[in-house]
Backbone bond lengths (Angstrom), bond angles and torsions (degrees), N, CA, C in turn:
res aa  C-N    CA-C-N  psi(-1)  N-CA   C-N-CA  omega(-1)  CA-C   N-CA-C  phi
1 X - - - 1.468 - - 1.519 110.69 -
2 X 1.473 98.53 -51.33 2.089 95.31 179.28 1.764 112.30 -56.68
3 X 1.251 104.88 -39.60 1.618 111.55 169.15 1.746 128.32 -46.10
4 X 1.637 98.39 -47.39 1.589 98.00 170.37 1.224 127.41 -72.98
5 X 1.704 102.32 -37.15 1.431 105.63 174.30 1.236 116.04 -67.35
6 X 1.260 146.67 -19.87 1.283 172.66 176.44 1.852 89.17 -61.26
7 X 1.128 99.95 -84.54 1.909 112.15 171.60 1.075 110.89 -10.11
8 X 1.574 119.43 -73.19 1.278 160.37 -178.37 1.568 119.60 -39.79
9 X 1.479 111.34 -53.05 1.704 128.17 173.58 1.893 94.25 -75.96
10 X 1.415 107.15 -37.01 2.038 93.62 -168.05 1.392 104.95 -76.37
11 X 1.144 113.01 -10.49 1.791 101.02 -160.75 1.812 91.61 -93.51
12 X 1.050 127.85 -61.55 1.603 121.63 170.93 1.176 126.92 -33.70
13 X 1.709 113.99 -41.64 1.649 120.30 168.48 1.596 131.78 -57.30
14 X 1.626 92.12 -44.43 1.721 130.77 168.87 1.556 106.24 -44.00
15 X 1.706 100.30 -58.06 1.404 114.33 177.68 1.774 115.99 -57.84
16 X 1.162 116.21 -59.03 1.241 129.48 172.41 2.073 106.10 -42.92
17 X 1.140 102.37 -65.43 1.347 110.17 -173.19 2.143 93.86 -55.04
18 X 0.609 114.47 -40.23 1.562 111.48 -172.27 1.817 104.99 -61.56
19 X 1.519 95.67 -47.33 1.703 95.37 -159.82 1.556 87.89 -67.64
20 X 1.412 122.94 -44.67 1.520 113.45 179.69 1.716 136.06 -43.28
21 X 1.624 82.63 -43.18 1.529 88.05 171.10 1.825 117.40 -85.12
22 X 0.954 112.26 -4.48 1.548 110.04 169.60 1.476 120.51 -69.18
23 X 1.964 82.65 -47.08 1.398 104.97 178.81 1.500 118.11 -43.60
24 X 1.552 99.94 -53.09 1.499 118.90 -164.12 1.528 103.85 -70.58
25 X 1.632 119.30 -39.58 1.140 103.26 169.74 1.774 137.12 -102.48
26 X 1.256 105.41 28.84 1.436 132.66 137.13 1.166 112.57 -48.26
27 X 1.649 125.89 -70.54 1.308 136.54 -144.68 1.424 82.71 -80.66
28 X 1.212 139.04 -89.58 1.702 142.45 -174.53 1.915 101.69 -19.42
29 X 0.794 123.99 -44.67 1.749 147.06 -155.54 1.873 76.43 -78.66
30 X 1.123 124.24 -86.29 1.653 134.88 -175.54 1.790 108.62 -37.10
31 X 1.643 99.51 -70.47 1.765 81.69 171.30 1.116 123.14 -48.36
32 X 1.311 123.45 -43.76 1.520 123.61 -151.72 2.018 102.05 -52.83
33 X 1.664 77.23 -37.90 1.886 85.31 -170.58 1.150 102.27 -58.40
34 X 1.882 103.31 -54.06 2.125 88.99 -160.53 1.515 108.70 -59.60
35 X 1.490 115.04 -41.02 1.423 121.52 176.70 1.734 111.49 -25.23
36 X 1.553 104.18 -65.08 1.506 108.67 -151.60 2.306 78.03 -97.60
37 X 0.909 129.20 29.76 1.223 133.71 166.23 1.962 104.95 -107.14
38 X 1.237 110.78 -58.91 1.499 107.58 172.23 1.755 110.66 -75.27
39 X 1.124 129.62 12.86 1.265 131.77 179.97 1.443 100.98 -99.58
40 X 1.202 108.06 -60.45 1.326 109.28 161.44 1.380 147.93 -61.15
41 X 1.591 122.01 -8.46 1.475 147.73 138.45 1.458 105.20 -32.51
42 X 1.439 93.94 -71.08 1.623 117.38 -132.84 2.044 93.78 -75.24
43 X 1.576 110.54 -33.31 1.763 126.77 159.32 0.965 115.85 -57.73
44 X 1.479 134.68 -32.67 1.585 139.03 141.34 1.134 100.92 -23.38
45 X 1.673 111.12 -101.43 1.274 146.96 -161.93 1.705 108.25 -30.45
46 X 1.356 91.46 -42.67 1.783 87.43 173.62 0.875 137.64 -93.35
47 X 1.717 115.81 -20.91 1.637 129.77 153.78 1.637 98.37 -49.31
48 X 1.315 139.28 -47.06 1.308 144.00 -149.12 1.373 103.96 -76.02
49 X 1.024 105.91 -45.28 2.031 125.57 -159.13 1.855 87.73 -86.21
50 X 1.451 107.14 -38.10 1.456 78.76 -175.92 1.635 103.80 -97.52
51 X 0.939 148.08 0.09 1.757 133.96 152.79 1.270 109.50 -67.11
52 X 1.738 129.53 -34.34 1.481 126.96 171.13 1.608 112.27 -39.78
53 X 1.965 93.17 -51.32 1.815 88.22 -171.99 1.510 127.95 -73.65
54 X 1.844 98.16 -13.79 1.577 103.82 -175.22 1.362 95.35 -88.22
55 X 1.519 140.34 16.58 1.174 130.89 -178.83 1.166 125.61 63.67
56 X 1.622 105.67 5.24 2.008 117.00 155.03 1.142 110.37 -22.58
57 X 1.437 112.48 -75.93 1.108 145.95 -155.35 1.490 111.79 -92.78
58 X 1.544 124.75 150.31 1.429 118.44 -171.18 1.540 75.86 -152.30
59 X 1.401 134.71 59.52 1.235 127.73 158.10 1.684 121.03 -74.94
60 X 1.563 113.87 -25.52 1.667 112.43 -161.83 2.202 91.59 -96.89
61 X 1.403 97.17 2.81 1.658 88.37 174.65 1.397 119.86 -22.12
62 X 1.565 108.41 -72.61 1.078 126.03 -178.14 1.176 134.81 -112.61
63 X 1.483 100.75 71.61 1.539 119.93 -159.80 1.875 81.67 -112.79
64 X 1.521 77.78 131.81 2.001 99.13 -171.82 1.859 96.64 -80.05
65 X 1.257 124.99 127.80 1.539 128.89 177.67 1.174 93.19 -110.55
66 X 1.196 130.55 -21.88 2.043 125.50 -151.57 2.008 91.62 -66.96
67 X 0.855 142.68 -60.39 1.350 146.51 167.09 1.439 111.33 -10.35
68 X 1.702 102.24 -62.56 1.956 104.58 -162.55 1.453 87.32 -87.71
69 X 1.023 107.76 121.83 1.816 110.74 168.95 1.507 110.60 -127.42
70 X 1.687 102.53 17.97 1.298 90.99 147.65 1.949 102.04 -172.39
71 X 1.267 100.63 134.09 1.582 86.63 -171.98 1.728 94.60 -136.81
72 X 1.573 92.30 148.09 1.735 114.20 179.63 1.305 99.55 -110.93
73 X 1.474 108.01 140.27 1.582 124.34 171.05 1.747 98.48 -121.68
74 X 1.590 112.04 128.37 1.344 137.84 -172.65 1.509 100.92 -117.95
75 X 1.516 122.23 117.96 1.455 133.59 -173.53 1.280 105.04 -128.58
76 X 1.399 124.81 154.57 1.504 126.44 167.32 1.724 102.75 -100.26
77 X 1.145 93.96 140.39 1.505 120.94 173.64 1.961 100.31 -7.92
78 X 1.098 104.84 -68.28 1.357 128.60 -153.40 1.976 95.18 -56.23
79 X 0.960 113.66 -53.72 1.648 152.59 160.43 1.695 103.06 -23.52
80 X 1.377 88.88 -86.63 1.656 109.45 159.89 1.657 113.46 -22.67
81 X 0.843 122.56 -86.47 1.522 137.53 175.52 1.377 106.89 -3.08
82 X 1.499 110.83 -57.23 0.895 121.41 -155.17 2.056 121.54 -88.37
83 X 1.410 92.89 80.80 1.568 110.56 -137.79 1.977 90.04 -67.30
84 X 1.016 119.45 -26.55 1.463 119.53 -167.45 1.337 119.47 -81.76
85 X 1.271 95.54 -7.78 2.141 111.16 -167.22 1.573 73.73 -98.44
86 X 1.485 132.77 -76.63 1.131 150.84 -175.77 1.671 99.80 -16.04
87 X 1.222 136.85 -58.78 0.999 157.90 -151.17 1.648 93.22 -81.31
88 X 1.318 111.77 -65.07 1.651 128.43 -162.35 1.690 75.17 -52.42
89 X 1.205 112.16 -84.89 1.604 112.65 178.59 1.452 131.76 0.31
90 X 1.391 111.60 -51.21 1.153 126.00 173.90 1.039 140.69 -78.76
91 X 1.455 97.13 -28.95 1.791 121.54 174.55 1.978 99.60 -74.04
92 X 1.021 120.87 -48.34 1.212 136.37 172.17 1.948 104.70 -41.57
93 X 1.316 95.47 -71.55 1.279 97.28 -175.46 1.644 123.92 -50.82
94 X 1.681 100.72 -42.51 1.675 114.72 175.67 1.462 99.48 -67.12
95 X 1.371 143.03 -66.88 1.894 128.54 154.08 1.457 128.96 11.64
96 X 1.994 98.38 -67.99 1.387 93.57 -165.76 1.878 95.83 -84.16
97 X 1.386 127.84 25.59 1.299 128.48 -160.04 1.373 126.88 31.29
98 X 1.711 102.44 61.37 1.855 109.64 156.47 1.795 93.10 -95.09
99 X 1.715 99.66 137.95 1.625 102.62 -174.59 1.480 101.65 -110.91
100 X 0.932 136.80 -21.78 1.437 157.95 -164.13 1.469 148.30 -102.69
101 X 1.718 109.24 50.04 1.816 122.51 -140.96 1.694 91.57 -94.09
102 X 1.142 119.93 174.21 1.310 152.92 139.82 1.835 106.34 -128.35
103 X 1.526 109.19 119.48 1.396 133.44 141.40 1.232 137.52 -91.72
104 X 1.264 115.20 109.10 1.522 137.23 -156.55 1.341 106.41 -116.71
105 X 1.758 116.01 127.71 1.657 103.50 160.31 1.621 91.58 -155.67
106 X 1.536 114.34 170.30 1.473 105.62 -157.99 1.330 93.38 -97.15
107 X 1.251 156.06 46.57 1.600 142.43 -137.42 2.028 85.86 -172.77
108 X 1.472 105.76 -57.93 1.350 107.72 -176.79 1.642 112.16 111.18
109 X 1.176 100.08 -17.23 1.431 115.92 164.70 1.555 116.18 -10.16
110 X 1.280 112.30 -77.16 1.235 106.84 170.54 1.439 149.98 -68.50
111 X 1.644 99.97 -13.12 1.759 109.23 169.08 1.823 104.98 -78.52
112 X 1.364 94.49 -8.46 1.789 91.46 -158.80 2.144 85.52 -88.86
113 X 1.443 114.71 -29.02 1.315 104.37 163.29 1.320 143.50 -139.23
114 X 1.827 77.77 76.80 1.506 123.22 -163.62 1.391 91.11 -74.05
115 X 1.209 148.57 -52.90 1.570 160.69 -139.70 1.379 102.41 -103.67
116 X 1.377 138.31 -17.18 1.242 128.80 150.91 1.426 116.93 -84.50
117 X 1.646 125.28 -21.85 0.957 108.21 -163.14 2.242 102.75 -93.88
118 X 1.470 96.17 -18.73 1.370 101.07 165.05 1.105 117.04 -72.98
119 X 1.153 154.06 -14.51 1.748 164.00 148.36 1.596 100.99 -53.34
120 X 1.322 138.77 -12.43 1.391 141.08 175.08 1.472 119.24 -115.62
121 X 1.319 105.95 0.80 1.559 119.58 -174.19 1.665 91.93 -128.50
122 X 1.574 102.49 117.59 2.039 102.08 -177.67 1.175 90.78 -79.72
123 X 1.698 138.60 -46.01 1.675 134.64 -169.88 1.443 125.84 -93.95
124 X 1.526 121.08 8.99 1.044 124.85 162.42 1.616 117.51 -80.04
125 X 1.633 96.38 124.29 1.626 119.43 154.89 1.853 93.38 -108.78
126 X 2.561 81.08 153.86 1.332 99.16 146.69 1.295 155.06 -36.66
127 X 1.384 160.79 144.96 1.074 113.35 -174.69 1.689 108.45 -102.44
128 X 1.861 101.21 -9.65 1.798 107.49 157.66 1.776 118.12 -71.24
129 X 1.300 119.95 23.26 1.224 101.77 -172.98 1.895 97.56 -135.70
130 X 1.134 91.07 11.42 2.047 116.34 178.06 2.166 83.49 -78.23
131 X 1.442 90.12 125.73 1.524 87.39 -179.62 1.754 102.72 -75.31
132 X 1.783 110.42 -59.26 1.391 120.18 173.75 1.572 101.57 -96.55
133 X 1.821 99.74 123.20 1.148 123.23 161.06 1.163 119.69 -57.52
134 X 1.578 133.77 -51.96 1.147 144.33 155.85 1.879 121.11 -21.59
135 X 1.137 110.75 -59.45 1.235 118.46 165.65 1.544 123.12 -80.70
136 X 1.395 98.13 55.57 2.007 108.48 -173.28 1.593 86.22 -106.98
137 X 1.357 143.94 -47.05 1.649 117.62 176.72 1.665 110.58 -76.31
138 X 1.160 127.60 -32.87 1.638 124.95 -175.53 1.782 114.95 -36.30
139 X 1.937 99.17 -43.45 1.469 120.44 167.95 1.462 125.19 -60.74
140 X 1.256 96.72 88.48 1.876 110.94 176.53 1.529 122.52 -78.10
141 X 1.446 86.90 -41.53 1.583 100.17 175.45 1.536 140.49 -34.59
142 X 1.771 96.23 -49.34 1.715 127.92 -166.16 1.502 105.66 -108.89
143 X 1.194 109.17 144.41 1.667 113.32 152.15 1.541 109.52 -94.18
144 X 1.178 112.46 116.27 1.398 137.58 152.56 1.474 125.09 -44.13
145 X 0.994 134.81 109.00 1.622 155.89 -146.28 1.960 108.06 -136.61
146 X 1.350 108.49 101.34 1.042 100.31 -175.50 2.146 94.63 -130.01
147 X 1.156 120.52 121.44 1.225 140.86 -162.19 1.952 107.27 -112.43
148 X 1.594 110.22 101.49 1.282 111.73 173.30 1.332 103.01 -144.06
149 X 1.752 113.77 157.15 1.065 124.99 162.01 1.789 124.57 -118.98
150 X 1.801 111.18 -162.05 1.119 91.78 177.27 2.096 122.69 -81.08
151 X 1.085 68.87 -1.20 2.329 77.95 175.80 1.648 103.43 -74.45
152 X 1.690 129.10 -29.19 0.814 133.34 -169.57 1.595 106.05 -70.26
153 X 1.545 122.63 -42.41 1.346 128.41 -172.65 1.493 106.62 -88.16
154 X 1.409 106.36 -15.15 2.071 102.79 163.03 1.393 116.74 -74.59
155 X 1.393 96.76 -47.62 1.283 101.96 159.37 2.081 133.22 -2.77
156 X 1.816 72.11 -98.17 1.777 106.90 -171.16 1.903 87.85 -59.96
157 X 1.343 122.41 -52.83 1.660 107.11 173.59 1.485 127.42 -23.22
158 X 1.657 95.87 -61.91 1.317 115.11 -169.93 1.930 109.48 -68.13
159 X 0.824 87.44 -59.75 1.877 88.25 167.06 1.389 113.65 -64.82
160 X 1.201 138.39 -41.74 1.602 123.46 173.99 1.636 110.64 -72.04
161 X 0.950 106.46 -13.21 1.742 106.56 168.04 1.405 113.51 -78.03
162 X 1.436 121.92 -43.54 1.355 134.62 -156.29 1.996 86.14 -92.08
163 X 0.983 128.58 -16.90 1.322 123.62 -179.04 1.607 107.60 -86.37
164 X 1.448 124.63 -45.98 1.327 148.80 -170.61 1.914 95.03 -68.94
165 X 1.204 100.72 -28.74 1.533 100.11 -172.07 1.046 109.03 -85.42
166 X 1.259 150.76 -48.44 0.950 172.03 59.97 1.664 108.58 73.25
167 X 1.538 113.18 -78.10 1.743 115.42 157.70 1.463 107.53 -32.11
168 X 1.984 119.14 -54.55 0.864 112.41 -159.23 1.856 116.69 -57.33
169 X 1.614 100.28 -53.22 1.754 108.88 155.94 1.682 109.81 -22.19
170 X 1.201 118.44 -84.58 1.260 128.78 -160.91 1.559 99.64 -36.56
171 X 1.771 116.48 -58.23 1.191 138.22 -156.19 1.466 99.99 -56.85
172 X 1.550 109.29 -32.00 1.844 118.84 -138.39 2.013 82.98 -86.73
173 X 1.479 119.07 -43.35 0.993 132.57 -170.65 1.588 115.39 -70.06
174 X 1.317 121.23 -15.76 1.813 139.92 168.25 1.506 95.21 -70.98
175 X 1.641 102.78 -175.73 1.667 110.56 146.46 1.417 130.38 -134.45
176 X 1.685 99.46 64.04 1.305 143.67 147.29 1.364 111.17 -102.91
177 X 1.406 121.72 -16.97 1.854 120.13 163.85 1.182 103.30 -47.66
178 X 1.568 116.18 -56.75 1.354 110.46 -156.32 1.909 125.34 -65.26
179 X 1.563 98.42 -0.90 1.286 99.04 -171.35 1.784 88.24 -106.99
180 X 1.303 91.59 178.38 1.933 120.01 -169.11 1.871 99.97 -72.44
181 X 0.923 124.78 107.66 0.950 127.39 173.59 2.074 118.62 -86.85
182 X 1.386 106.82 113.50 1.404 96.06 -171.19 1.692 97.80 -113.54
183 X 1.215 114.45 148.27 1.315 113.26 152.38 1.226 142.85 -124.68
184 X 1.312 130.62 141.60 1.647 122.71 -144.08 1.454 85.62 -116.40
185 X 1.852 112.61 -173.32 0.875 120.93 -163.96 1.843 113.11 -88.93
186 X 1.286 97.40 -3.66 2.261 109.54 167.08 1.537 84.15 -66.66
187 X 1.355 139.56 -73.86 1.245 132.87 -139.76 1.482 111.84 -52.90
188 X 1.312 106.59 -43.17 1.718 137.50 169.81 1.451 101.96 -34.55
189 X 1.385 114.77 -67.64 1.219 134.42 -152.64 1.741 96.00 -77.42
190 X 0.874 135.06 -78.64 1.438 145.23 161.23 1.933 102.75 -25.27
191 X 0.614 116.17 -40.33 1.690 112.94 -171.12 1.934 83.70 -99.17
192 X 0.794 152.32 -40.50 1.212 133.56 -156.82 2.179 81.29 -94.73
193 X 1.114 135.28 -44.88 1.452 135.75 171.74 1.576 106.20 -35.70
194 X 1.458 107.54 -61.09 1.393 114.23 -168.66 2.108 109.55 -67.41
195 X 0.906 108.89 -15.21 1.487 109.39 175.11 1.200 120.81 -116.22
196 X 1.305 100.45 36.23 1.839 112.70 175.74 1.618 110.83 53.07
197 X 1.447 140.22 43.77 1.316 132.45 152.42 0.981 127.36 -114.12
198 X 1.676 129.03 2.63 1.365 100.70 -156.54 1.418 102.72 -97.92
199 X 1.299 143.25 3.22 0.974 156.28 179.51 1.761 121.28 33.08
200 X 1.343 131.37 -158.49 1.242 115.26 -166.14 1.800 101.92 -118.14
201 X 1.484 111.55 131.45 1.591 125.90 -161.38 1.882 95.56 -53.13
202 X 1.225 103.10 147.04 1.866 102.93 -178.14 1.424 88.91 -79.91
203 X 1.550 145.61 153.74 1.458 133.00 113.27 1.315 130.00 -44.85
204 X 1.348 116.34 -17.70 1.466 108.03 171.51 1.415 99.92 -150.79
205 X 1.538 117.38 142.92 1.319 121.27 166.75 1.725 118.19 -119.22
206 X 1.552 102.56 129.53 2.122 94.87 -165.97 1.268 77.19 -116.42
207 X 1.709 108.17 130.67 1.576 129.62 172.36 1.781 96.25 -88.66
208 X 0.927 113.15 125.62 2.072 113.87 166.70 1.677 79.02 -107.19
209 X 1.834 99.11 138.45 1.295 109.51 -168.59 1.491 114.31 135.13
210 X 1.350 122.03 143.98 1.550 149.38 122.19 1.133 97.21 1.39
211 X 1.416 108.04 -95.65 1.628 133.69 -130.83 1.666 83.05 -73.24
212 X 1.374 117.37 142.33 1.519 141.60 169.04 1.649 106.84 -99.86
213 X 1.736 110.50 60.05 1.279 98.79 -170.71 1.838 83.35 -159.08
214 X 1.666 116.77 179.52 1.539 121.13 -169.89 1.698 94.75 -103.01
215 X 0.994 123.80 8.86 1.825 130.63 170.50 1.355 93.38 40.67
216 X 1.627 120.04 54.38 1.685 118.88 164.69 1.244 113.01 92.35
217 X 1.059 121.29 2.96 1.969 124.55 -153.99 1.631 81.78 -83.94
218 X 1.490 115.86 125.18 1.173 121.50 170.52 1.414 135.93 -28.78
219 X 1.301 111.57 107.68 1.886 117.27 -160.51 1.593 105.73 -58.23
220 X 2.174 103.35 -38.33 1.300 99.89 179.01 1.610 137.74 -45.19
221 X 1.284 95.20 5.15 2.284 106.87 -139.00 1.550 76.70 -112.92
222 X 1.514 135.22 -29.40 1.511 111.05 -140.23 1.615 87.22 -137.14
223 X 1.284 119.64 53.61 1.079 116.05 160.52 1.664 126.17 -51.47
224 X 1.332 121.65 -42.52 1.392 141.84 -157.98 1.926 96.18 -142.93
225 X 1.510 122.19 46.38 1.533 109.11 -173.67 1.467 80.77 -132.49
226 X 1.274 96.54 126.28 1.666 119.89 150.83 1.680 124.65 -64.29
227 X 1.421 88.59 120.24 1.520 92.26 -176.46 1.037 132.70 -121.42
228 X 1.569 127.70 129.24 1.639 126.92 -169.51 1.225 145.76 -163.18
């Protein structure tokens, strides 16, 4: 009797230990694929990218720009530095004809070498030195260069508050003071308009970087901007 029951407890355990190890080597069996599956993507991707640059390849010919009419590039400090890649970058971008950048880094790095990097660009203008804002797509000619950091968005805070406060004074001293004063996000927009920040929303924003985040790049700007 102790013998069968004995039988009885090994064969269920036996069983257990089996489904585990199948299990376990399922899972090893599955990575291995996606593993040597994104290995093999990514050996694409770089055979591809490098016949694109030797001019193998003429895949970005007819790559449609008329859509992004305005795009922000977000870099980390470290990124930034690196003023000659920065440059290659740009020349690239003015090529496939995007006319219309914002350069962003939280340090400032790059507005501070704004004047070398316009000495390497023959058709780049400012985008503070555009007399009519309004007429920023009509301009085919130029690439558009617009240079901010994170002091720039403390900035426009600190003054659209101190402006909003200010109405509120005026308001408090009427008799419209006496009622609840709320403010929505038009008031925002209009007070950040009237003190030269609110500038024009990117259609697309490309983070270079780690961090999976806009590293401060003004929240007001990207209401509707794809980011990636």
């Amino acid at each position: 009797m102790m013998d069968a029951r004995y039988e009885v407890q090994r064969f269920p355990c036996c069983g257990n230990q089996i489904v585990n190890l199948g299990l376990r080597l399922l899972w090893h069996f599955l990575h291995l694929f996606v593993s040597l599956w994104y290995l093999g993507v990514g050996m694409v991707d770089g055979v591809e990218s490098y016949l694109i640059s030797c001019g193998i390849l003429n895949r970005y010919k007819s790559f449609d720009v008329s859509k992004l009419n305005y795009l922000a590039i977000v870099m980390e400090s470290e990124d930034a530095r690196r003023i000659s890649k920065v440059i290659q970058l740009l020349q690239w971008l003015e090529a496939i004809g995007v006319k219309h950048l914002c350069l962003y880094d939280v340090e400032g790095i790059l507005k501070r070498s704004k004047e070398s990097i316009l000495q390497k660009l023959n058709n780049a203008v400012l985008y503070e030195d555009i007399e009519e804002k309004k007429d920023l797509q009509q301009d085919k000619k130029h690439i558009t260069l617009e240079f901010t950091s994170i002091s720039d968005g403390k900035e426009a805070v600190a003054k659209a508050a101190n402006l909003l406060y200010s109405k509120y004074l005026e308001l408090a001293k009427t008799d419209k003071g006496q009622e609840v004063l709320m403010y929505t996000e038009a008031h925002l927009d209009d007070t950040l308009r009237a003190i030269g920040y609110r500038g024009p929303e990117p259609d697309l924003l490309l983070v270079y970087g780690p961090a999976r985040c806009h590293l401060g790049f003004p929240a007001w700007r990207m209401r509707y901007t794809e980011i990636v």
